[in-house]
C-alpha positions as CSV (number, residue, x, y, z in Angstrom):
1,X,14.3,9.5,12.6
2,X,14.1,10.2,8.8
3,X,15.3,7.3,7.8
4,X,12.7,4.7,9.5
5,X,9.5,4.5,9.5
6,X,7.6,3.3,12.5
7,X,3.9,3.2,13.8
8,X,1.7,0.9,15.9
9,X,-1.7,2.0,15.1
10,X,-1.1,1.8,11.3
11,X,-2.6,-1.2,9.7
12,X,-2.1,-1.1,5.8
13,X,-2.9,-4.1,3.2
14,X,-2.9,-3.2,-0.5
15,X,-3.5,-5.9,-3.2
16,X,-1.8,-5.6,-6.0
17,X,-3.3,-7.8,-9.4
18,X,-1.3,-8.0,-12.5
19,X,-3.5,-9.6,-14.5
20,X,-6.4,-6.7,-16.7
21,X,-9.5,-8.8,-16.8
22,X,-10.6,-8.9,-20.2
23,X,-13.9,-6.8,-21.7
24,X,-16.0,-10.6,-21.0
25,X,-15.1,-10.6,-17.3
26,X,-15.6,-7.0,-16.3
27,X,-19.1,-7.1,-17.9
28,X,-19.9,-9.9,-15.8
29,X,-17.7,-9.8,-12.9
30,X,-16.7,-12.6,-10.7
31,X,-17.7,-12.5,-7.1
32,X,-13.8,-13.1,-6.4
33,X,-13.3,-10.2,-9.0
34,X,-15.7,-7.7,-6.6
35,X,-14.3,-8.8,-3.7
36,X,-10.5,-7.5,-5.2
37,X,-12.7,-4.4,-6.7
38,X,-13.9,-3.4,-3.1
39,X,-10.7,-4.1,-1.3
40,X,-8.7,-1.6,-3.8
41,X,-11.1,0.6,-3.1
42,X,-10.8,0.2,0.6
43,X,-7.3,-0.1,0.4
44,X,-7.0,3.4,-1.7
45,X,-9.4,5.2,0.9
46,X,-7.4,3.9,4.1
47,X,-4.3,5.5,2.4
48,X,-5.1,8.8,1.8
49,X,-6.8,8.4,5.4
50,X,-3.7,7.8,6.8
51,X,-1.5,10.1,5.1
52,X,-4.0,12.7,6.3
53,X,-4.1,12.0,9.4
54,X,-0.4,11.9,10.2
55,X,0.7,14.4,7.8
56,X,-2.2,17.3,6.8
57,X,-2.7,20.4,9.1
58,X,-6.5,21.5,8.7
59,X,-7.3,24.6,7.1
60,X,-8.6,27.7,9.1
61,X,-11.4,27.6,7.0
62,X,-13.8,25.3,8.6
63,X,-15.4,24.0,6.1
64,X,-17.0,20.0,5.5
65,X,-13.3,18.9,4.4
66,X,-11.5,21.1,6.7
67,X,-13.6,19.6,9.8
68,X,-12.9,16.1,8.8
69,X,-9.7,16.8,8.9
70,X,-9.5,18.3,11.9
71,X,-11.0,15.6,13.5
72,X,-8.9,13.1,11.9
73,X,-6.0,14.9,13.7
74,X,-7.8,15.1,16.9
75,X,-8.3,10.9,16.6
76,X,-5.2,9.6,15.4
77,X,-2.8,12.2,16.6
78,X,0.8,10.3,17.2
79,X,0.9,7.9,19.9
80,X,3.9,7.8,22.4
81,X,6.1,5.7,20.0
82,X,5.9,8.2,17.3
83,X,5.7,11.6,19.6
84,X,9.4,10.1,20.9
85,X,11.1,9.1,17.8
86,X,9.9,12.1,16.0
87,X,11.2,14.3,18.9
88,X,14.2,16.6,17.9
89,X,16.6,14.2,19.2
90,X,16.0,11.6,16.3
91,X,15.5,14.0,14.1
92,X,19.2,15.2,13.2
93,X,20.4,11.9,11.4
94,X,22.4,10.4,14.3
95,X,20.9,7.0,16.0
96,X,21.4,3.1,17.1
97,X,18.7,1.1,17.2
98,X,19.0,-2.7,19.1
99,X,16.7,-5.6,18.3
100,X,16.6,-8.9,20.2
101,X,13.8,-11.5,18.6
102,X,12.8,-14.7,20.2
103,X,10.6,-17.4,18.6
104,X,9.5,-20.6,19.7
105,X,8.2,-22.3,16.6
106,X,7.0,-25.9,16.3
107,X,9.0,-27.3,19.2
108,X,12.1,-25.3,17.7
109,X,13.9,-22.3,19.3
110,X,15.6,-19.7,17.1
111,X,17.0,-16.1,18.0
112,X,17.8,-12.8,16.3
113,X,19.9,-9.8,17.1
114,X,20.0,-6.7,15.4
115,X,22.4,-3.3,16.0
116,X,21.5,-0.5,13.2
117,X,23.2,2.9,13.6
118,X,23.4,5.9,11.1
119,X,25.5,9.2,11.7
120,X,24.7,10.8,8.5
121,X,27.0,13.9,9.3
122,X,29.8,11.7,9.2
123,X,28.2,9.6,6.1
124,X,29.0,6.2,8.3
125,X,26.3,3.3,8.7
126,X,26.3,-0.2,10.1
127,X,24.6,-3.0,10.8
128,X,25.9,-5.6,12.8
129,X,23.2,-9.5,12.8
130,X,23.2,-12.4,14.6
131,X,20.7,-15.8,14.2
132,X,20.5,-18.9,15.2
133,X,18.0,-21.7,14.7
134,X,18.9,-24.9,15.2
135,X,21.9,-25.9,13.9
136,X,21.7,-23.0,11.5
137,X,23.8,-20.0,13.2
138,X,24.6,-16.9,11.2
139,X,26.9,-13.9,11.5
140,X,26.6,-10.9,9.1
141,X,27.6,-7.5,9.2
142,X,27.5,-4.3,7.1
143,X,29.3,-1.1,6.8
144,X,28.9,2.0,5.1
145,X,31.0,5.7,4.3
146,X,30.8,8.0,1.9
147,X,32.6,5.6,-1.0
148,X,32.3,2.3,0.1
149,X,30.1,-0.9,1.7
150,X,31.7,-3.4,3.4
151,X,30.1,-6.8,4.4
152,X,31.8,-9.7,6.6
153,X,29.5,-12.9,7.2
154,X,30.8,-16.4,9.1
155,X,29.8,-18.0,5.6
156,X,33.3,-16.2,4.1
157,X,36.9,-17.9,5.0
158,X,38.0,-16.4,8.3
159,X,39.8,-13.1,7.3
160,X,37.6,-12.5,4.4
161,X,35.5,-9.3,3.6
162,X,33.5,-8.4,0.7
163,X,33.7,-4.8,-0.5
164,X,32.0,-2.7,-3.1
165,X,32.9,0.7,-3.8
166,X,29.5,2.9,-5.4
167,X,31.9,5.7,-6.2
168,X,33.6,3.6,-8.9
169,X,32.3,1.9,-12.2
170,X,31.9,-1.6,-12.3
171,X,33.9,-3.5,-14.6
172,X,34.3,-7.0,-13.4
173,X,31.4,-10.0,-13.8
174,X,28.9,-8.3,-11.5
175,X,28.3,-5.9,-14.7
176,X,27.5,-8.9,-16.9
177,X,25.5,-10.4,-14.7
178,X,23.7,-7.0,-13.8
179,X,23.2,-6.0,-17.5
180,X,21.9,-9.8,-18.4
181,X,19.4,-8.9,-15.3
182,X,18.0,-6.0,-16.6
183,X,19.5,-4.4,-14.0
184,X,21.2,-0.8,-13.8
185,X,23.9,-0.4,-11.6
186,X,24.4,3.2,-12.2
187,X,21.2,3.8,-10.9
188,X,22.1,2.1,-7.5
189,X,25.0,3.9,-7.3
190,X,23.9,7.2,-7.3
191,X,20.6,6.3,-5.1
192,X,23.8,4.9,-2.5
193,X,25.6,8.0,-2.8
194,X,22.3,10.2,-1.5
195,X,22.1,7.8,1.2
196,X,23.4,10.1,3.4
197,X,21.1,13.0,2.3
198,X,19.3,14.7,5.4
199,X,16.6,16.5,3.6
200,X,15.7,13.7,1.2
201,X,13.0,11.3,3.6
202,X,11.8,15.2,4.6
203,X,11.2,16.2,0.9
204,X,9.5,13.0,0.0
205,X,6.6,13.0,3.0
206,X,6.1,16.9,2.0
207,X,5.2,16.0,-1.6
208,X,3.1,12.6,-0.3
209,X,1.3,15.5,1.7
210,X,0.7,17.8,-1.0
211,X,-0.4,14.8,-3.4
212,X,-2.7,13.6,-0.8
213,X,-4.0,16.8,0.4
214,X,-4.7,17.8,-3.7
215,X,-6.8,14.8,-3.4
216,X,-8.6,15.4,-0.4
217,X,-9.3,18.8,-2.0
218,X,-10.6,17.4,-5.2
219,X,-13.5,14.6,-2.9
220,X,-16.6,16.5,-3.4
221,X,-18.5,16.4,0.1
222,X,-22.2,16.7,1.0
223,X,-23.8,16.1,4.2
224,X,-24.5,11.9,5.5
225,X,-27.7,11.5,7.4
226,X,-26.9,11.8,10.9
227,X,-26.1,8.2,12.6
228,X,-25.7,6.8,16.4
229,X,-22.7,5.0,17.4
230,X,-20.9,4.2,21.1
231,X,-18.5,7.1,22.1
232,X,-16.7,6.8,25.4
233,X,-19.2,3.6,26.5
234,X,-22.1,5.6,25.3
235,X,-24.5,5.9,22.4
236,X,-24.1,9.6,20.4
237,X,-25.5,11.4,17.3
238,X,-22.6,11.9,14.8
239,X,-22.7,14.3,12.4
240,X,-21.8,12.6,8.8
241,X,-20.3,14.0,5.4
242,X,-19.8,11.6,2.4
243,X,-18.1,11.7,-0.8
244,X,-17.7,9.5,-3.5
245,X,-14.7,7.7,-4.7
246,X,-14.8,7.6,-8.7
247,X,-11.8,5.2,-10.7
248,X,-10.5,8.5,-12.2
249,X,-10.0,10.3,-8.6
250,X,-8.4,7.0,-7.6
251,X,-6.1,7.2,-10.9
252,X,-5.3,10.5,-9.9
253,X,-4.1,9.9,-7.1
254,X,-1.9,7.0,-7.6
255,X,-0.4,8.6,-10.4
256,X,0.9,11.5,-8.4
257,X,2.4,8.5,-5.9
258,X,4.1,6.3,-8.2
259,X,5.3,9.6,-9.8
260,X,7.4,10.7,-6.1
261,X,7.8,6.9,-6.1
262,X,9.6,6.9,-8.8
263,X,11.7,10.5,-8.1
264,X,12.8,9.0,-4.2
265,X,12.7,5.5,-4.5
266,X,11.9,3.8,-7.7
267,X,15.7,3.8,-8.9
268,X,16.9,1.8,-5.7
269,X,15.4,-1.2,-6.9
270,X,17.9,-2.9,-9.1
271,X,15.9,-4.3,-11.4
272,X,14.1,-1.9,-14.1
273,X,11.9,-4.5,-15.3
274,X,10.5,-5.1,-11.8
275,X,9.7,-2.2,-11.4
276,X,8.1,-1.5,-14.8
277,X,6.0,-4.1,-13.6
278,X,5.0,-2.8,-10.4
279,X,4.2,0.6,-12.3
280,X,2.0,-1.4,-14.4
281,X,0.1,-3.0,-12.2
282,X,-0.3,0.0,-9.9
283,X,-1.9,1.8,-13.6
284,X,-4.2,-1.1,-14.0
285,X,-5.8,-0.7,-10.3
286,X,-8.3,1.7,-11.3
287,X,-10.0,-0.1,-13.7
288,X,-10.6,-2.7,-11.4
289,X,-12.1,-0.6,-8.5
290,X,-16.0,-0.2,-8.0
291,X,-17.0,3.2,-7.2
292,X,-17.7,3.7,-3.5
293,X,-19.0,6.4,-1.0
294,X,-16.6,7.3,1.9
295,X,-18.7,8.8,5.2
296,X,-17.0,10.4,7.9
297,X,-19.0,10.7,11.5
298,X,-18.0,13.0,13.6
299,X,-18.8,13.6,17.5
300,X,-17.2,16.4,19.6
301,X,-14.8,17.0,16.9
302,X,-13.4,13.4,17.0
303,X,-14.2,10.8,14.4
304,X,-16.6,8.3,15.9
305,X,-16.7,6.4,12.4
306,X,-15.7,5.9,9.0
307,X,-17.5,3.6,6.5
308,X,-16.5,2.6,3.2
309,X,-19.5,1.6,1.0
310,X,-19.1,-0.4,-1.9
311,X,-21.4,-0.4,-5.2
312,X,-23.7,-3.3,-3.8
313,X,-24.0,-2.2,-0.2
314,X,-21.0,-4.0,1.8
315,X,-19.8,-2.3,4.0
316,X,-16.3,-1.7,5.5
317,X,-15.9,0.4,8.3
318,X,-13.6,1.8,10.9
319,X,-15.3,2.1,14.8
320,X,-13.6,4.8,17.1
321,X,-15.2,3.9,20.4
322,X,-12.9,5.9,22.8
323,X,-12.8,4.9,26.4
324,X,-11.1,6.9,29.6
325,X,-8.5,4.4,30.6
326,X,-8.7,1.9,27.3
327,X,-9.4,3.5,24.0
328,X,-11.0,1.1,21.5
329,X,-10.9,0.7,17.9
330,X,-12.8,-2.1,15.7
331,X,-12.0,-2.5,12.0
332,X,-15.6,-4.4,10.7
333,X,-15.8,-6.0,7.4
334,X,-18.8,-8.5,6.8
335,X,-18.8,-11.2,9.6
336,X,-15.1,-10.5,11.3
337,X,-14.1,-7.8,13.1
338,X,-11.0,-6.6,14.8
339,X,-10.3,-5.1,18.2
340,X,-7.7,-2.8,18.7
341,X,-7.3,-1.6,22.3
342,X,-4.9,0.8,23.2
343,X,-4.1,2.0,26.9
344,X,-1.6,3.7,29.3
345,X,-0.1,3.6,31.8
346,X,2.2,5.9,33.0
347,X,5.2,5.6,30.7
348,X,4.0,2.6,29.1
349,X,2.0,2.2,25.9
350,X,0.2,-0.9,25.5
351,X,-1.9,-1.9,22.1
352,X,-3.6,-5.4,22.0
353,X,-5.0,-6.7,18.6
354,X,-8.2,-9.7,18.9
355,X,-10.3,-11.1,15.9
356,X,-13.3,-13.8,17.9
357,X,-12.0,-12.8,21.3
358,X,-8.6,-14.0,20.8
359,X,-5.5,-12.0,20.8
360,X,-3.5,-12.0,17.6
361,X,-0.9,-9.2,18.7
362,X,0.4,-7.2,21.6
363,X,2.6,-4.5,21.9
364,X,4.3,-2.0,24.1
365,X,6.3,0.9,24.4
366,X,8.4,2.3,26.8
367,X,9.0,5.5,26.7
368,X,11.6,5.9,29.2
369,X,13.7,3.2,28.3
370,X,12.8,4.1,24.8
371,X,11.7,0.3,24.4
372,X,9.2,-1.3,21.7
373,X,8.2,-4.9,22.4
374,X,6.0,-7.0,19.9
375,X,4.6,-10.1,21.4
376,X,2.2,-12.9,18.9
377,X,1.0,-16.6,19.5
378,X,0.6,-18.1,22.5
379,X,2.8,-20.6,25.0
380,X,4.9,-22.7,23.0
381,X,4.4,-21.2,19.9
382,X,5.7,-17.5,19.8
383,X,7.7,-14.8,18.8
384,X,8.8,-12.0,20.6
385,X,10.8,-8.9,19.6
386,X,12.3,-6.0,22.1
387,X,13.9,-2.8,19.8
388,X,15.1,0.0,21.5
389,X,16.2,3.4,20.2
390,X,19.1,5.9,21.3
391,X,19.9,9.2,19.2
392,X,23.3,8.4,19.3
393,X,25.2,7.0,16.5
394,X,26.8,3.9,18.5
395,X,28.9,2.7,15.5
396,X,31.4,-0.4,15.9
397,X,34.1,-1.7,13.7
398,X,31.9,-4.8,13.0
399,X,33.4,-5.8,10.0
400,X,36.8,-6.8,10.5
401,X,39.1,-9.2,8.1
402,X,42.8,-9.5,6.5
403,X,41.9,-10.2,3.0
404,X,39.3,-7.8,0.7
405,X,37.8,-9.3,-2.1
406,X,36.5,-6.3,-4.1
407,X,33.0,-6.8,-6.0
408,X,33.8,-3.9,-8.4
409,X,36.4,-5.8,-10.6
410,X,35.7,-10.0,-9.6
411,X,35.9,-11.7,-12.2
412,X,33.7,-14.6,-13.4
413,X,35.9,-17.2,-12.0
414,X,36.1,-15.0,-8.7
415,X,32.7,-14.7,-8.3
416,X,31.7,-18.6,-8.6
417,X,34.7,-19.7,-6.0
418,X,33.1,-16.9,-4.0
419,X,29.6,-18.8,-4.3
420,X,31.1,-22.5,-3.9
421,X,32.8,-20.8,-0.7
422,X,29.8,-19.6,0.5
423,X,27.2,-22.4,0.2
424,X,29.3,-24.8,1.5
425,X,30.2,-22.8,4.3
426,X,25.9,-22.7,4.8
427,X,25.3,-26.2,4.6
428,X,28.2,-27.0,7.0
429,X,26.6,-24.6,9.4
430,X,22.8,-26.2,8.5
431,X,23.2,-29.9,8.5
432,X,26.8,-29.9,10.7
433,X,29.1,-31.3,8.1
């Protein structure tokens, strides 16, 4: 499905600072200002880890890198979420996916249903939403073709749809207020009309691969002394390789994203100045970093652990304790650790997440009903979600109405009856008045 992106057993958290400390402070550094320094190291390394793992195909050549990365395959190969919706089936641009959420929240119920389908032979999208919490209860839906987006919500006058046509300039208010934004509507137009494009999502993982796998090339690795850790319930050997992550390899390599970030996505985002931001503050992450060592363990050609080891000795690291029936996995930094346990059983995928023996998330996948279930909190205060995923393009006439008001060429006065309409309609619906 090359248009979503969906995993389980990926757990990413970058931090992003836009501040530079000055020449004082990184002299004589915070501890608040090492601890950011070692997570964007951490976060860097559990990047290009992932990328590798999910996308790079070892070399013949079995060298240090070439085994890592073979084992890397061998541990985190796809689970039965992403073996299904990665199958052929999904794979042709033509799917519906369903979402039904349930939360109980501080003695308040609320719900939330989802219908998403793409055909992108046909160049036709929608997406069809439904909440209610409370008093609150919302209706919106979206429509797309090759010209044109059409939205209907129960905040418009019954009858009314908004439309907006990304095959046409915009002359009307939404231009002034785009252009007083900093915002480039040209841009978004042409990023709508490749929205449709089969090949893009495939062209923009193959140069993430190559970017990461020029990386991976570039880590310079020497054997780790040799380390014992629990393998299928039992203490091993592992054989260890190390390398050391430097600021400049690490400004490498987030160049070369934010430069496909840029090319595929970048220009979607309305706002220029955002996202001059954002490219700032992804330049200034280097110079913030510590240098750290990276080890890899291996066992059996499986990774049986990866540490992350920071200037002064903290260590984060990744446990890959295997199991016959319940594979586990424990993320370890300082005092807290997570559990991840995955297991199976016949169709069914299950993964449990537990910090101090209490669980924080469960999920599960059905791979004959091709259904996903998320579950968090506990009785009385909790949210579940169901998906579930069909390759075929189940698209509805969900937005339906009488009267168009076009966004192309509203006017100012147009625009601020539209936004009278549409707030009163919301508190009406919110406070029942």
């Amino acid at each position: 499905m090359d248009n979503m992106n969906m995993e389980n057993n990926n757990l990413e958290n970058t931090t992003m600072e836009n501040n530079t400390p000055t020449p004082e402070v990184m002299d004589a550094p915070t501890k608040g200002n090492k601890n950011k320094a070692k997570w964007i190291a951490l976060g860097v390394v559990a990047l290009v880890i992932i990328v590798a793992a999910v996308l790079i195909v070892p070399k013949l050549v079995m060298g240090k890198e070439a085994k890592i990365l073979q084992a890397l395959e061998n541990t985190f190969k796809p689970d039965l979420c992403m073996e299904t919706l990665t199958a052929p089936e999904f794979q042709d641009g033509s799917y519906t996916v369903a979402m039904q959420g349930d939360a109980t929240l501080s003695g308040q119920s609320g719900s939330l249903k989802l219908t998403m389908a793409t055909d992108l032979d046909k160049k036709q999208a929608m997406v069809d939403i439904g909440f209610t919490m409370g008093n609150l209860d919302v209706s919106l839906a979206s429509a797309m073709d090759g010209k044109q987006i059409r939205v209907g919500s129960s905040f418009l006058p019954e009858g009314q749809i908004l439309t907006y046509n990304y095959d046409k300039k915009v002359t009307g208010y939404l231009a002034d207020m785009a252009k007083e934004a900093g915002m480039n509507l040209d841009d978004f137009n042409t990023q709508l009309q490749k929205a449709f494009d089969k090949n893009r999502s495939k062209e923009w993982l193959e140069k993430t691969k190559d970017a990461t796998m020029e990386a991976f090339d570039e880590l310079e690795f020497e054997d780790a002394k040799e380390k014992e850790f629990t393998v299928n319930g039992e203490k091993q050997k592992c054989t260890g390789y190390k390398a050391t992550i430097t600021k400049e390899w690490a400004e490498k390599l987030l160049d070369s994203y934010k430069e496909i970030w840029k090319e595929y996505v970048g220009k979607e985002n309305l706002n220029q100045k955002q996202m001059d931001e954002l490219f700032k503050s992804i330049d200034e992450l280097p110079a913030k970093m510590e240098k750290a060592t990276v080890s890899f363990y291996i066992y059996e050609k499986q990774i049986a652990a990866i540490e992350l080891e920071s200037a002064d000795k903290e260590k984060f690291s990744l446990l890959c304790e295997g199991g016959k029936d319940k594979e586990t996995f424990k993320l370890v930094g300082g005092e807290d650790t997570i559990v991840i346990e995955r297991s199976m059983k016949k169709d069914v995928q299950c993964y449990a997440f537990s910090m101090d023996g209490e669980t924080l998330l469960t999920t599960s996948f059905d791979a004959k009903k091709k259904e996903l279930q998320y579950y968090v909190g506990k009785e009385g205060n909790e949210v579940t979600i169901t998906m579930t995923f069909s390759p075929d393009a189940k698209i509805s006439e969900a937005v339906k109405g009488t009267e168009e008001v076009n966004l192309n060429d509203l006017d100012e006065a147009g625009f601020q009856n539209l936004v009278q309409s549409v707030g009163s309609a919301f508190y009406s619906s919110m406070y029942g008045f």
